[in-house]
N, C-alpha and C positions, 0 to 999 in steps of 0.2 A: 682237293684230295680227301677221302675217306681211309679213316684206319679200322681195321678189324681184329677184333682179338678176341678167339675164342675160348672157352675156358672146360672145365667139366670131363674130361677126356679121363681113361684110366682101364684096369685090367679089373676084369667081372666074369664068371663063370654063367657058361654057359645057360639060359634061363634067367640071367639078371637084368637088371636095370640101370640106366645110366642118365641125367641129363645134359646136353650139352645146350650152352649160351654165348652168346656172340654179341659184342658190345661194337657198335660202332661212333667214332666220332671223328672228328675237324669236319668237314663239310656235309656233314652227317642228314641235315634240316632235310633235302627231298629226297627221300630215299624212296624207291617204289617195290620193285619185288624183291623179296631177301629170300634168300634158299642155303639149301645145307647141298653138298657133291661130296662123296668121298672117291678114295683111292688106295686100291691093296697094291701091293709088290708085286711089278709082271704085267698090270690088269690096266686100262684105261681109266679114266676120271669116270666116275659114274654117277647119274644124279641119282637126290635122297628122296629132296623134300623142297617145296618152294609154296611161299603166300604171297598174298598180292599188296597192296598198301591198304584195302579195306580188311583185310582179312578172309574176306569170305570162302568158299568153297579150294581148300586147299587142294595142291597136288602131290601127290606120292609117287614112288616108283614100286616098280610090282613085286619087287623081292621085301619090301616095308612096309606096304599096303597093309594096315591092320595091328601093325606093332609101336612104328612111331609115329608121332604126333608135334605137328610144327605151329608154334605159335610166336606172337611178337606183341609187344608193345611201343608205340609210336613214340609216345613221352620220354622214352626214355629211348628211342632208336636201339633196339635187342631186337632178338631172335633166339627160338628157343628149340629144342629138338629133346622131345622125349621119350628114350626108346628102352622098350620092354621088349620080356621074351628074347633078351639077345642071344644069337645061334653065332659061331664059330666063323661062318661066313662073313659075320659084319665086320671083322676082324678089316681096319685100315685106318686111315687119315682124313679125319673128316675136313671139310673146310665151310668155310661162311663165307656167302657170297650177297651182292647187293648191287642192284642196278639203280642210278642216276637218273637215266635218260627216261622223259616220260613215259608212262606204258599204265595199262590197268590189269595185266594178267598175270601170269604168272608163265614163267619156261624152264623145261628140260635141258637148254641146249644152255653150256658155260658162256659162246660166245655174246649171248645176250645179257650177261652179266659184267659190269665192271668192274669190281674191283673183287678182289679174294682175299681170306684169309690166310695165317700162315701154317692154320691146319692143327688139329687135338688128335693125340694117338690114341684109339679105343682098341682092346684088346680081348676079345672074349674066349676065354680056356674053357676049353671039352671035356 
């Protein structure tokens, strides 16, 4: 089992800034791709942000493309989401996610992740 817990969440006007971090441990040792998916009220699960276990060429979603920025450190098994320019839209429940199973890419889709977090409420006022 892996535990997730994400931290950083909070209400910011519109144009600000927020980091959100995600700590994982118990079985923490192979972890391969970590990703952020949030969720507004109404709205389906939607992906953020996902790296791979090298890091390299990160993936976005098109609505964040250019505002946040996802990075990790191995040593300490985190994940990190740093988003600027925040617009009204991003308004939801982000979560931390983190795949086990071998892999070297990275994915959009939740079901390729196993386990989730229990989600940071970000809030951005207009």
């Amino acid at each position: 089992q892996v535990q997730l817990v994400e931290s950083g969440g909070g209400l910011v006007q519109a144009g600000g800034s927020l980091r959100l971090s995600c700590a994982a441990s118990g079985r923490a040792f192979l972890i391969y791709t970590m990703g952020w998916f949030r969720q507004a009220p109404g709205k389906e699960r939607e992906f953020v942000a996902a790296i791979s276990w090298s890091g390299g060429t990160p993936d976005y979603g098109d609505s964040v493309k250019g505002r946040f920025t996802i990075s990790r450190d191995n040593d300490k098994n985190t994940v990190s989401l740093q988003m600027n320019n925040l617009k009204p839209e991003d308004t939801a429940i982000y979560y931390c996610a983190v795949r086990r199973t071998p892999y070297t890419g990275t994915s959009r889709v939740p079901v390729n992740y196993d386990y989730f977090g229990q989600g940071t409420q970000v809030t951005v006022s207009s």
